[in-house]
Z-matrix of the N, CA and C atoms (Angstrom, degrees):
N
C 1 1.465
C 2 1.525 1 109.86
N 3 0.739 2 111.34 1 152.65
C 4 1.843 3 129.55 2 177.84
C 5 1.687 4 127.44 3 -135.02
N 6 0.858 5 123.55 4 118.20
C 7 1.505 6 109.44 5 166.06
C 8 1.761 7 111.19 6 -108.29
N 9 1.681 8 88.72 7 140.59
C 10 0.960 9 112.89 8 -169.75
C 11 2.050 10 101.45 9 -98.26
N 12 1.661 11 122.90 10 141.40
C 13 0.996 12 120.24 11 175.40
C 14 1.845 13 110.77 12 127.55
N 15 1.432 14 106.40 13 128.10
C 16 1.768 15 106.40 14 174.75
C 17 1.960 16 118.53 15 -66.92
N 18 1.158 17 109.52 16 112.36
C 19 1.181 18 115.05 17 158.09
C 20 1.695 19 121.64 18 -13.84
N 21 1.606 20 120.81 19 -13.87
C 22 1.851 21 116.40 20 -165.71
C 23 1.570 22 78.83 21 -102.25
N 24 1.559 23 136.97 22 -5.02
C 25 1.661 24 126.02 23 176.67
C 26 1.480 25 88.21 24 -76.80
N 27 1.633 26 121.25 25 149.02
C 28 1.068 27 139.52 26 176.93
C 29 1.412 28 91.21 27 -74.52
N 30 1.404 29 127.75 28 -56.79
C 31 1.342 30 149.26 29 -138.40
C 32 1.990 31 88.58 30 -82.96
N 33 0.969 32 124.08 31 -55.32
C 34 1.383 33 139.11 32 179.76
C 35 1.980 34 104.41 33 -36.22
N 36 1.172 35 83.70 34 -73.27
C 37 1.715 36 125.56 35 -177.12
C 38 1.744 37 94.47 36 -52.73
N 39 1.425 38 121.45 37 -65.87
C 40 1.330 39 97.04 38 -166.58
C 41 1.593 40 113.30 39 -85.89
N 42 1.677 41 134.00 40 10.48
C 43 1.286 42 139.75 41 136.91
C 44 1.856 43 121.32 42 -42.43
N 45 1.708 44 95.13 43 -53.91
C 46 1.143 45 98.69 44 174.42
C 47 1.729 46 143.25 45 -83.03
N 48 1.258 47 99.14 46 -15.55
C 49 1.520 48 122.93 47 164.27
C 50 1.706 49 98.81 48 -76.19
N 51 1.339 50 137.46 49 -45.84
C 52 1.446 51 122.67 50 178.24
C 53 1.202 52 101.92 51 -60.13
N 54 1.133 53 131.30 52 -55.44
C 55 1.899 54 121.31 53 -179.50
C 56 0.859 55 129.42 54 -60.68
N 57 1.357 56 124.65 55 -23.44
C 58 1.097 57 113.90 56 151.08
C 59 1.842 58 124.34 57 -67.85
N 60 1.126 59 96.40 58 -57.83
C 61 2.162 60 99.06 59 -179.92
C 62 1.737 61 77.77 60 -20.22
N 63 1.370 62 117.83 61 -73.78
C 64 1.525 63 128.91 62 -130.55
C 65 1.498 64 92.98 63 -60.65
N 66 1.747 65 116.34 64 -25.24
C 67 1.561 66 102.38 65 -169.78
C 68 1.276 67 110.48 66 86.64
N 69 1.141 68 140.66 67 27.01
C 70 1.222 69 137.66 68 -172.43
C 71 1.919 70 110.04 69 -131.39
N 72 1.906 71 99.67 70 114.69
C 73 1.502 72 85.41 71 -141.00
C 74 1.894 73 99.71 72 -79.86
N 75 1.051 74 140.72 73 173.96
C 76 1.357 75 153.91 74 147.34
C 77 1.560 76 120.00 75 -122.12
N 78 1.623 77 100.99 76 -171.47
C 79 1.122 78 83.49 77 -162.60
C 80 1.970 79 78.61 78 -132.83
N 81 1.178 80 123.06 79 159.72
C 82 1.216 81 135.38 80 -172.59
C 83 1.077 82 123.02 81 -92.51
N 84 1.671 83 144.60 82 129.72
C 85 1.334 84 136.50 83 -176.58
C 86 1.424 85 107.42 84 -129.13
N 87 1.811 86 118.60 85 84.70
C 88 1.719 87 76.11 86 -178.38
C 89 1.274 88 140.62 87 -150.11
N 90 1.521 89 76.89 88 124.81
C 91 1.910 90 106.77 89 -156.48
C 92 1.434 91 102.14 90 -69.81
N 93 1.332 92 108.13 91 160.77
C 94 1.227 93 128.63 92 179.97
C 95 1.958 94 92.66 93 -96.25
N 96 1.346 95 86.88 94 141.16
C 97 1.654 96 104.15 95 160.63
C 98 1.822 97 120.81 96 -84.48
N 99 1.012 98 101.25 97 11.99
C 100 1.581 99 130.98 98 -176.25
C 101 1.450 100 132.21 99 -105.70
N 102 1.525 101 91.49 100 -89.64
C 103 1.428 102 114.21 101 150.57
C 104 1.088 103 134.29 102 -86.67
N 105 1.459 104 126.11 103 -1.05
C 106 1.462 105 113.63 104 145.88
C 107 1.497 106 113.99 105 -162.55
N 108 2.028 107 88.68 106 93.44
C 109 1.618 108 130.05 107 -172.79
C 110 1.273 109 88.18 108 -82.75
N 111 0.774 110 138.12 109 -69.02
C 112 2.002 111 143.77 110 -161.73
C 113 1.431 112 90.14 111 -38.85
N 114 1.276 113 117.61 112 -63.72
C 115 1.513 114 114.67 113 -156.90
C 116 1.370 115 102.45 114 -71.90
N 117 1.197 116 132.98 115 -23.75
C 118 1.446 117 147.14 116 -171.65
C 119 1.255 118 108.84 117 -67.41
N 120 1.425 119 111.35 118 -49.68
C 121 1.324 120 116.89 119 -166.92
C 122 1.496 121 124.20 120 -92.08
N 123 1.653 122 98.89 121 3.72
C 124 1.654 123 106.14 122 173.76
C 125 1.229 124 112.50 123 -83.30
N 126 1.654 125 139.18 124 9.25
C 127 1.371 126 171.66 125 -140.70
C 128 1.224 127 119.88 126 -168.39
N 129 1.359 128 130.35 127 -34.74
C 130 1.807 129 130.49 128 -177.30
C 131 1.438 130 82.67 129 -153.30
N 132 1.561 131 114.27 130 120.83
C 133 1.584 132 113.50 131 143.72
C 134 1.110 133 105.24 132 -82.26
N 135 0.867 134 139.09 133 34.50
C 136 1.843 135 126.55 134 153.20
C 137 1.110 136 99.20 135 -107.98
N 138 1.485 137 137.38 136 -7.99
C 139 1.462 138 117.07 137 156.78
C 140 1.856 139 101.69 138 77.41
N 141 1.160 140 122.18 139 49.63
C 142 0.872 141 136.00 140 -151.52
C 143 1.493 142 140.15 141 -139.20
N 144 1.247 143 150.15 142 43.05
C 145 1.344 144 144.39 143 -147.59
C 146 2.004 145 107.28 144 -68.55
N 147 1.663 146 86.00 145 -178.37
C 148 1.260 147 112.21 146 -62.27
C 149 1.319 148 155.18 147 -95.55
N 150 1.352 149 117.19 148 174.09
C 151 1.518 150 140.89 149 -155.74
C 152 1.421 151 113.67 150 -91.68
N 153 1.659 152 131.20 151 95.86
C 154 1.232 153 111.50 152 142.41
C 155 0.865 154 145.52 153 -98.70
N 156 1.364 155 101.95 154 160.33
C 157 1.972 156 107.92 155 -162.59
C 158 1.451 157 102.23 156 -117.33
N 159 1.387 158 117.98 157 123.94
C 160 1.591 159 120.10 158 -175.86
C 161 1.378 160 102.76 159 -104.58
N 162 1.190 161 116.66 160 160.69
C 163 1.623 162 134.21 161 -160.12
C 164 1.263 163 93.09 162 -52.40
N 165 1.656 164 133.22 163 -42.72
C 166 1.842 165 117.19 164 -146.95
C 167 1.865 166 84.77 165 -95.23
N 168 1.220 167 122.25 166 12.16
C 169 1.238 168 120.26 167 -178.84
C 170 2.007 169 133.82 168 102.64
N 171 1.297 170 96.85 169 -23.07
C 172 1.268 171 124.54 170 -165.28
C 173 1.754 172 98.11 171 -56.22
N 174 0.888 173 116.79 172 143.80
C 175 1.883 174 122.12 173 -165.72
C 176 1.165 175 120.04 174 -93.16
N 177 1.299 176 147.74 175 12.67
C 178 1.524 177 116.55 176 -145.50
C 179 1.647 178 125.75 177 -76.41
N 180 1.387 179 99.78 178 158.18
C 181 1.438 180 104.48 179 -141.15
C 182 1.707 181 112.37 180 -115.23
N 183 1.274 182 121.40 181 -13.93
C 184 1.451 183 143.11 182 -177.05
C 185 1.603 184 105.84 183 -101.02
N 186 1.410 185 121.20 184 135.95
C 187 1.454 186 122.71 185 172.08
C 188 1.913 187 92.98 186 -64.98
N 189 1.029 188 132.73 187 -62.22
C 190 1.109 189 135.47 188 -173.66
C 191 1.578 190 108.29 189 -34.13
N 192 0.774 191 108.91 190 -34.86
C 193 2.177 192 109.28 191 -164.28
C 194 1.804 193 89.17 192 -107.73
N 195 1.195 194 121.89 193 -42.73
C 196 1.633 195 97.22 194 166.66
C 197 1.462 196 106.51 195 -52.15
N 198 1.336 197 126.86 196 -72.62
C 199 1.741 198 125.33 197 -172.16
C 200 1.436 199 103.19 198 -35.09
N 201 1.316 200 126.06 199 -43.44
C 202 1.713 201 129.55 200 164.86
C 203 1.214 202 98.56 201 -32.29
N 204 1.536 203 122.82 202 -77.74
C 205 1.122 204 122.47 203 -135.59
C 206 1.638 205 101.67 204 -98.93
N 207 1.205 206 88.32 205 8.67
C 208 1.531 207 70.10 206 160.65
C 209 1.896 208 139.10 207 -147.92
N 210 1.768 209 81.28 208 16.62
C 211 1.618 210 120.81 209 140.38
C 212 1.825 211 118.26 210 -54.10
N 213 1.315 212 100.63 211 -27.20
C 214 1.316 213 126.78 212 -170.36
C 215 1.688 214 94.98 213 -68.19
N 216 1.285 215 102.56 214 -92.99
C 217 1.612 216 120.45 215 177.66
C 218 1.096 217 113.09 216 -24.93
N 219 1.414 218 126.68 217 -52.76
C 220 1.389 219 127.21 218 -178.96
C 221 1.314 220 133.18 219 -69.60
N 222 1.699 221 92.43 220 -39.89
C 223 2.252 222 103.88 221 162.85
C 224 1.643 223 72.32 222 110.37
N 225 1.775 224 103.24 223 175.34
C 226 1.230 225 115.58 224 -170.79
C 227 1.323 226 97.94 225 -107.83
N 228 1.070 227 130.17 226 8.60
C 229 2.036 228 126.63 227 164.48
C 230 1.432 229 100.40 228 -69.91
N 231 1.170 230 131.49 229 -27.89
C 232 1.343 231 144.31 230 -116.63
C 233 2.074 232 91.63 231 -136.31
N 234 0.949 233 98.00 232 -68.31
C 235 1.183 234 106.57 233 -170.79
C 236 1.912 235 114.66 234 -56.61
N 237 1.506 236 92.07 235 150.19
C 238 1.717 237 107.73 236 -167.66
C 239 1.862 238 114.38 237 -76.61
N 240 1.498 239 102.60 238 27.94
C 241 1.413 240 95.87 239 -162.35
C 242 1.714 241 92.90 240 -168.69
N 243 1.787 242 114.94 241 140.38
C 244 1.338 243 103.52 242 -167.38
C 245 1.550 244 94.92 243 -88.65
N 246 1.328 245 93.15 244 161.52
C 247 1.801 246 107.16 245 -168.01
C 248 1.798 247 89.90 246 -84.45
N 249 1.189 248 142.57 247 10.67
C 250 1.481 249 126.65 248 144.07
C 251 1.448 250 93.09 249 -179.15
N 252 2.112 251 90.42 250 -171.41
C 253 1.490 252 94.56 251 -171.65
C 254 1.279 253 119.82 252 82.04
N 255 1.749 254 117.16 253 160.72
C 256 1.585 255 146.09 254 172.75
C 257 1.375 256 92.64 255 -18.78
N 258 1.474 257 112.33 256 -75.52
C 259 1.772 258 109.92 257 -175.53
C 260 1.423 259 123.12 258 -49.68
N 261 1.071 260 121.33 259 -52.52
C 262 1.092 261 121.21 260 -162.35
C 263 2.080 262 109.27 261 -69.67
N 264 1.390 263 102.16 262 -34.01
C 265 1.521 264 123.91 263 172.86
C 266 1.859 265 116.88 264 -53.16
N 267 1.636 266 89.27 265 -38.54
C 268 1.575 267 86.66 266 -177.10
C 269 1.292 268 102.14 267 -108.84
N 270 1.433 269 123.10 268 -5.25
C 271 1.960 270 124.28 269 164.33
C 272 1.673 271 87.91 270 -74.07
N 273 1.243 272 141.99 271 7.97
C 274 1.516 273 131.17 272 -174.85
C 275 1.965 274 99.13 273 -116.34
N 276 1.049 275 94.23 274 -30.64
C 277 1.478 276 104.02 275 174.56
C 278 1.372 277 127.95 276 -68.23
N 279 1.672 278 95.61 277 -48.91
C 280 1.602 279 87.30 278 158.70
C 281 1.223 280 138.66 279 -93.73
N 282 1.232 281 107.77 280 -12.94
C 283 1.579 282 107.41 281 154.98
C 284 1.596 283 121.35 282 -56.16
N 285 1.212 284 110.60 283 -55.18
C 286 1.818 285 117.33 284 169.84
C 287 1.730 286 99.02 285 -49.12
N 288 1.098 287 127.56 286 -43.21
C 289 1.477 288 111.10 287 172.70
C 290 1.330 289 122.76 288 -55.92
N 291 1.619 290 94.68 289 -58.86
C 292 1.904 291 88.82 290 168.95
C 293 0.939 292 146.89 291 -88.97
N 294 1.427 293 122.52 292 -2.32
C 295 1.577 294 106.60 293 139.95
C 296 1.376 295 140.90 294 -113.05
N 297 1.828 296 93.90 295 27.64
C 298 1.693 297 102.84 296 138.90
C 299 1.609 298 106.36 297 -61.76
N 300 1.340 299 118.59 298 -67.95
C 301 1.657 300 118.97 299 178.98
C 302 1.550 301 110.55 300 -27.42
N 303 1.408 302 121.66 301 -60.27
C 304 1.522 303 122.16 302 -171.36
C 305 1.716 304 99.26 303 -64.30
N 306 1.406 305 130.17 304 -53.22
C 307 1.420 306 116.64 305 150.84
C 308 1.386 307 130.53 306 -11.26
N 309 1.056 308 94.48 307 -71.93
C 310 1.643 309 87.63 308 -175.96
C 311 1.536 310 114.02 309 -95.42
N 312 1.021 311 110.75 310 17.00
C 313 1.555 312 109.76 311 162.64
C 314 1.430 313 118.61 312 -97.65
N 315 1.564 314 110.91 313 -31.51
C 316 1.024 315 108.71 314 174.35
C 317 1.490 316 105.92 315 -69.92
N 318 1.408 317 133.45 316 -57.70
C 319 1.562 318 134.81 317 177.82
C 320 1.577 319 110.35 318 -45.30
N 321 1.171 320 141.97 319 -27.08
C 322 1.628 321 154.13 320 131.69
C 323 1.526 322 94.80 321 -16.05
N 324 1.486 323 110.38 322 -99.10
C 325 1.282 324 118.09 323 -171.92
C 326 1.561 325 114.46 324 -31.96
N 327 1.434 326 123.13 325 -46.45
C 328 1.696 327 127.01 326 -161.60
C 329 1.496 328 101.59 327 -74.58
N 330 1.274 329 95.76 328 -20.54
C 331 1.898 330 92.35 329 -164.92
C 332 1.991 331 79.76 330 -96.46
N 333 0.923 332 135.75 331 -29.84
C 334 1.739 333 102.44 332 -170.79
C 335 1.959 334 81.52 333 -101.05
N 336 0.925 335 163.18 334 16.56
C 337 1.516 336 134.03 335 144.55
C 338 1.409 337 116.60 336 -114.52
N 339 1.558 338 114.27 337 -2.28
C 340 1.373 339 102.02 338 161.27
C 341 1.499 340 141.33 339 -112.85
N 342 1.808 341 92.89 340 -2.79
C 343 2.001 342 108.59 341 169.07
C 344 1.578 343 101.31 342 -102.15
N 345 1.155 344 76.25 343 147.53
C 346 1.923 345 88.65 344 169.53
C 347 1.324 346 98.82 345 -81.37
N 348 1.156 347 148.86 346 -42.19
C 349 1.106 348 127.71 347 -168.36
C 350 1.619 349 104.62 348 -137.01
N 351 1.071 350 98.65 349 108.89
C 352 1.765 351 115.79 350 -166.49
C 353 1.793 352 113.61 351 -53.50
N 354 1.128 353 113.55 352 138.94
C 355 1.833 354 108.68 353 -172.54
C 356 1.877 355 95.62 354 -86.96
N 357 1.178 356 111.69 355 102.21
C 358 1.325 357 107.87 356 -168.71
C 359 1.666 358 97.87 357 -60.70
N 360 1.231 359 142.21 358 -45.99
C 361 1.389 360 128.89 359 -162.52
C 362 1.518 361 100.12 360 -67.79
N 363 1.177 362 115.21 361 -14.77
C 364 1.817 363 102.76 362 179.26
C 365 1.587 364 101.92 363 -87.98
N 366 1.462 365 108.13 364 -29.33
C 367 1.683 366 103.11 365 -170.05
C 368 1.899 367 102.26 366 -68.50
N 369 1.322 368 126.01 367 -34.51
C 370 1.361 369 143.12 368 161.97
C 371 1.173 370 106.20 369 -49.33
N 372 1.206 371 134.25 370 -52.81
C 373 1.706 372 122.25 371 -165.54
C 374 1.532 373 94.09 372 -88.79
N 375 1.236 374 111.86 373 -51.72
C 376 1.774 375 93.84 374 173.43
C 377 1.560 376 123.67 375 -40.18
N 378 1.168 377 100.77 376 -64.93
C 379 1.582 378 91.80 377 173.67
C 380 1.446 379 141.13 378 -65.63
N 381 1.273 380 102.53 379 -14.98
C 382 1.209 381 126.14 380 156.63
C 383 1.452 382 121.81 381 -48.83
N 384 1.463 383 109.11 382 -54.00
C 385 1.418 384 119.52 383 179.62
C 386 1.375 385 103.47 384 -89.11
N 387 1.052 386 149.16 385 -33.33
C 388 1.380 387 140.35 386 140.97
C 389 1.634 388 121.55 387 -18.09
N 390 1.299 389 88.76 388 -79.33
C 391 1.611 390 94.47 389 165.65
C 392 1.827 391 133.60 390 -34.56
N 393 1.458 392 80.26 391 -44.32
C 394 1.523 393 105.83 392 -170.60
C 395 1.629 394 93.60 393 -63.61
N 396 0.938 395 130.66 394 -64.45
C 397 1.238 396 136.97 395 -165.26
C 398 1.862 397 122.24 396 -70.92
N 399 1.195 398 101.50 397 -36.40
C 400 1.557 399 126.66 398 161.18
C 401 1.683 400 90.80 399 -40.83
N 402 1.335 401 110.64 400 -79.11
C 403 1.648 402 120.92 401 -164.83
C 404 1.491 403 117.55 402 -51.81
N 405 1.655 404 112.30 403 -38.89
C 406 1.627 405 109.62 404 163.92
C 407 1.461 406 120.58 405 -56.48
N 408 1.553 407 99.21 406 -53.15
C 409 1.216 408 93.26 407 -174.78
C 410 1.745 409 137.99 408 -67.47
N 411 1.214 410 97.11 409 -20.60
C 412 1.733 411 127.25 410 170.06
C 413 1.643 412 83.94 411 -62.42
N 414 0.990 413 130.53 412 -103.60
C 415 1.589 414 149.96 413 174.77
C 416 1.805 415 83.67 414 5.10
N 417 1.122 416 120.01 415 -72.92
C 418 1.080 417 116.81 416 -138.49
C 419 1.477 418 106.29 417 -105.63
N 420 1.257 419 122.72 418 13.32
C 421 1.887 420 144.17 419 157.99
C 422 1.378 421 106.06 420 -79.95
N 423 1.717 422 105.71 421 -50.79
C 424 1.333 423 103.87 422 -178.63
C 425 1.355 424 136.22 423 -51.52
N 426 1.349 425 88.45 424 -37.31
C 427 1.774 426 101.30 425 170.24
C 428 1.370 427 124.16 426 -82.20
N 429 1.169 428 118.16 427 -7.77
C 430 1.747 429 121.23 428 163.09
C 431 1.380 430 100.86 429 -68.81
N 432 1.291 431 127.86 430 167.52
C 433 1.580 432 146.90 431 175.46
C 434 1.716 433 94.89 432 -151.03
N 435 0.963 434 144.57 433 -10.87
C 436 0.999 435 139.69 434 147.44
C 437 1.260 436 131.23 435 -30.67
N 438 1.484 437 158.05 436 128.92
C 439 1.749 438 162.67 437 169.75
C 440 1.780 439 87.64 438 -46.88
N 441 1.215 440 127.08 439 -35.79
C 442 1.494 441 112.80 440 179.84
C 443 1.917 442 118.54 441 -165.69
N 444 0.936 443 132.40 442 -174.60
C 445 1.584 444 102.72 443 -137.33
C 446 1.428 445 117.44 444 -72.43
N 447 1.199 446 97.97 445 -45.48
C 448 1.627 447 134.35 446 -177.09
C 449 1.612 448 107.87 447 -82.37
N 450 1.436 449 121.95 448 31.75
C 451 1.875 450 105.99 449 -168.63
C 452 1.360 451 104.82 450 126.16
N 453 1.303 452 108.77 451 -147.65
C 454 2.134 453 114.35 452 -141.60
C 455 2.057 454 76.32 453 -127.60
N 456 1.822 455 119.40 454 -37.81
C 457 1.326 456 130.27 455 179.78
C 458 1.597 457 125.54 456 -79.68
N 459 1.059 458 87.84 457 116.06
C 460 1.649 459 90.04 458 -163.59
C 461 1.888 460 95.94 459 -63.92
N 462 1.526 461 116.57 460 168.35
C 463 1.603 462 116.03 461 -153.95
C 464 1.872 463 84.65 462 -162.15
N 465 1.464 464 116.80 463 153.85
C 466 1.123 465 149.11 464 -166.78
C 467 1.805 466 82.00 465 -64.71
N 468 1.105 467 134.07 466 -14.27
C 469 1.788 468 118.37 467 -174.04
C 470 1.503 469 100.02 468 -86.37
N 471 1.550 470 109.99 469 -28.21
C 472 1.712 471 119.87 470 -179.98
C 473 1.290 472 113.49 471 -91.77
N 474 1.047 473 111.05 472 -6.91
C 475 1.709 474 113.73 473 142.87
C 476 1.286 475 135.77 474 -54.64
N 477 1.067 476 75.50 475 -86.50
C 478 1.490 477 93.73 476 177.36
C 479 1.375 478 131.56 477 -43.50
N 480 1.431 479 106.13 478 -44.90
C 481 1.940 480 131.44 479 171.31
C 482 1.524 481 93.01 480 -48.41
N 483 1.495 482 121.86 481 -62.51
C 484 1.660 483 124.75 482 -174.73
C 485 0.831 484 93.66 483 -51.04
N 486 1.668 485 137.09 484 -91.50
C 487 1.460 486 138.11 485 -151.03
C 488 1.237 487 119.75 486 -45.28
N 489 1.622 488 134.64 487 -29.06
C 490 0.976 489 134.67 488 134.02
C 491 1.805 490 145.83 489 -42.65
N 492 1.477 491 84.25 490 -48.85
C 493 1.881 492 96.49 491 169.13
C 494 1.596 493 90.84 492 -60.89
N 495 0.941 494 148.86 493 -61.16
C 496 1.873 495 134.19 494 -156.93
C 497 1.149 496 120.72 495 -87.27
N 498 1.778 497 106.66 496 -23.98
C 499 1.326 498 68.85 497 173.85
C 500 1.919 499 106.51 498 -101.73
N 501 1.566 500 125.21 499 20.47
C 502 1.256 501 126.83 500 160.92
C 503 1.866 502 103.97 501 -68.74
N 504 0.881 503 80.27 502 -31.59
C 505 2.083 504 88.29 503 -167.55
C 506 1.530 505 114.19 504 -71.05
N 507 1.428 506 98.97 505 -21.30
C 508 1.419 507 113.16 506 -168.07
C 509 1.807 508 102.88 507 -95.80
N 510 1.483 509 99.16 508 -49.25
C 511 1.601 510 102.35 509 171.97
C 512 1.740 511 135.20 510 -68.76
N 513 1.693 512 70.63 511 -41.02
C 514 1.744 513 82.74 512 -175.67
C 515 1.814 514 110.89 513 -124.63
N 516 1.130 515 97.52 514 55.56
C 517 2.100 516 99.11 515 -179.93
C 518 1.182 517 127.41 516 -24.20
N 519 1.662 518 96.70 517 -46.28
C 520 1.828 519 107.18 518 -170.32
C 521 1.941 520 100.49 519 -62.98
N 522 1.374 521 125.86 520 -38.11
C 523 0.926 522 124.53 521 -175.17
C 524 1.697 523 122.34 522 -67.73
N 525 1.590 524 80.92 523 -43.15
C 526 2.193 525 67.76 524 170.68
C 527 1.130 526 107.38 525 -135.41
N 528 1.190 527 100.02 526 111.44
C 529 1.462 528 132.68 527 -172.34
C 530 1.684 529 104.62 528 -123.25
N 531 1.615 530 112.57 529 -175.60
C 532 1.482 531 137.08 530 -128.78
C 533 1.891 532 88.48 531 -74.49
N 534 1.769 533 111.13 532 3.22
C 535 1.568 534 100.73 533 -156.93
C 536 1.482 535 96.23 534 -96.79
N 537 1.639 536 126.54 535 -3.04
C 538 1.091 537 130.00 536 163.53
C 539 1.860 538 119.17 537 -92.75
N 540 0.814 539 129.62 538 95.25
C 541 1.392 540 119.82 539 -158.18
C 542 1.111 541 86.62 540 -110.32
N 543 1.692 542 143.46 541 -78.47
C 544 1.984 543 134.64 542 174.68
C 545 1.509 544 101.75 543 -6.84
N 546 1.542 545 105.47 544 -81.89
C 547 1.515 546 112.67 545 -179.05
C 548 1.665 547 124.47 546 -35.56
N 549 1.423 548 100.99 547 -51.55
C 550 1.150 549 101.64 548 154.76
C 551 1.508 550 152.78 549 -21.76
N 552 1.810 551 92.33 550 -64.73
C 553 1.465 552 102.44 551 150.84
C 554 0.901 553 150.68 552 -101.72
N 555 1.630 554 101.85 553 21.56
C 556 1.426 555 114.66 554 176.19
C 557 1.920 556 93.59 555 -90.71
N 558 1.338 557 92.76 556 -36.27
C 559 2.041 558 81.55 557 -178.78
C 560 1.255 559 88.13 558 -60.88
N 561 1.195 560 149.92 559 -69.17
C 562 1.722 561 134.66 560 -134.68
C 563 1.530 562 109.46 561 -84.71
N 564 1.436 563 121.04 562 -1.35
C 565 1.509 564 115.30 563 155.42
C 566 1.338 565 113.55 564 -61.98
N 567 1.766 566 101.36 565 -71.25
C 568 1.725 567 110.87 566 -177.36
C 569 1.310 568 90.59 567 -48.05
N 570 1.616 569 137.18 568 -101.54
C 571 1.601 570 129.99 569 -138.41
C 572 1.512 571 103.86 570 -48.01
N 573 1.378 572 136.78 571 2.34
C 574 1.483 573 125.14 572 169.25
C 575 1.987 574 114.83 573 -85.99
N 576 1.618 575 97.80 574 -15.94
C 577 1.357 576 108.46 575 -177.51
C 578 1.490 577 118.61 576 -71.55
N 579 0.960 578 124.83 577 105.14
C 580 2.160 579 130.28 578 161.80
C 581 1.814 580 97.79 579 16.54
N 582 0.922 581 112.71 580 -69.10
C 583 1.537 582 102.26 581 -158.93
C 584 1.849 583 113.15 582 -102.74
N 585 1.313 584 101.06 583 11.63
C 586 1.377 585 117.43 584 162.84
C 587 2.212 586 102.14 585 -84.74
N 588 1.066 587 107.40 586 -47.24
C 589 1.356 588 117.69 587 -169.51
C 590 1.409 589 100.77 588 -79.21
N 591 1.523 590 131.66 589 -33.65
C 592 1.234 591 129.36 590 -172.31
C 593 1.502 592 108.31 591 -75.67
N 594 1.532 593 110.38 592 -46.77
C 595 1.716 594 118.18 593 -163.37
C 596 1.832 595 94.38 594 -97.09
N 597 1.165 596 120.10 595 72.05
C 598 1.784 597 97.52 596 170.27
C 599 2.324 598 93.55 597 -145.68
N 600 1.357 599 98.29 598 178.41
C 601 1.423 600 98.23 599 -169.83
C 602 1.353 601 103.53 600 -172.44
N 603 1.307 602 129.26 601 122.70
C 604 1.378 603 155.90 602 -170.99
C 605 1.839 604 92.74 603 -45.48
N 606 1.253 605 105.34 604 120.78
C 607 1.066 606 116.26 605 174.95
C 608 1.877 607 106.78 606 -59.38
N 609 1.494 608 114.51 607 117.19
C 610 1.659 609 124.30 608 179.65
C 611 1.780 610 86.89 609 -120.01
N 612 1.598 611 108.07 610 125.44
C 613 1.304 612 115.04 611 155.14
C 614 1.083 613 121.36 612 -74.84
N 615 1.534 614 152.42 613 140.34
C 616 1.998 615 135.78 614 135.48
C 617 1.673 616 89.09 615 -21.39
N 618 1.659 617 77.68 616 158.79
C 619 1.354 618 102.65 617 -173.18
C 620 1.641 619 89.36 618 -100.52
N 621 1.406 620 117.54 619 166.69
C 622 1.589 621 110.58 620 154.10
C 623 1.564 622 126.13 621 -79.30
């Protein structure tokens, strides 16, 4: 197996930080969705990270259906997410929050380095919904006392929330700033963890 995709994708990064927790080794590919679409797309025509590729060849192409598949491998004793139920519904909730956030942060970033002249009502609703979501989730960190959201075991929702908090923090500063402090320290638990420090990469935009 291989994954395909740069470590500065939130979406990339929190595929590859679960395989590791799980211990399960791969091997790294990592292409640019940019500079190297050709190779990308002999694996995802959507040109798209990221992409895993399992030994008999088979592609998958969504961070969501890798974490599937590889909730799978491990069994559900094992796995970062309850196999149903209340828990498992709102471990789905906050994940759908955060990487809607990494969504639209990344579409933030494309519209100020790849238009010459930025569509201000899209740069507004992006941040808007950025924002928007920043503030639930703060709201709703704060009230955990828990080491992480769901329990004492960190879970694919505390993933994801990090991989999002850095690379929003990294792209867009003015947005999350000192008024999220929970969030805050919920990123600086995970990025203090072994495979938070091993799997991460200086946020590089496309150029225009």
């Amino acid at each position: 197996m291989f994954l395909i995709g740069q470590y500065d994708s939130p979406f990339v990064r929190r595929t590859a930080i679960a395989r590791r927790l799980y211990e399960i080794p791969f091997e790294h590919r990592p292409w640019s969705t940019f500079g190297d679409a050709e190779q990308v797309a002999a694996y995802n025509p959507l040109r798209r990270v990221p992409t895993l590729v399992l030994d008999d060849g088979e592609a998958l192409i969504e961070s969501g259906a890798i974490l599937d598949y590889l909730d799978e491998l491990v069994g559900p004793e094992w796995a970062m997410i309850a196999r149903s139920g209340a828990e498992r519904r709102k471990h789905l909730r906050i994940t759908a929050l955060a990487t809607g956030l990494a969504d639209k942060s990344v579409s933030l970033i494309y519209e100020r380095v790849l238009r010459k002249e930025q569509l201000k009502l899209w740069v507004e609703r992006c941040e808007a919904q950025i924002s928007g979501v920043l503030g639930v989730l703060e709201k709703e960190r704060a009230q955990v006392a828990a080491p992480y959201w769901l329990g004492d075991r960190i879970g694919h929702a505390d993933i994801a929330v990090a991989c999002a908090l850095r690379f929003t923090g990294e792209a867009h500063p003015h947005l999350f700033d000192a008024r999220y402090a929970a969030l805050k320290a919920h990123a600086a638990r995970c990025e203090a963890l072994p495979p938070f420090q091993e799997i991460v990469q200086p946020l590089a935009p496309p150029s225009g």
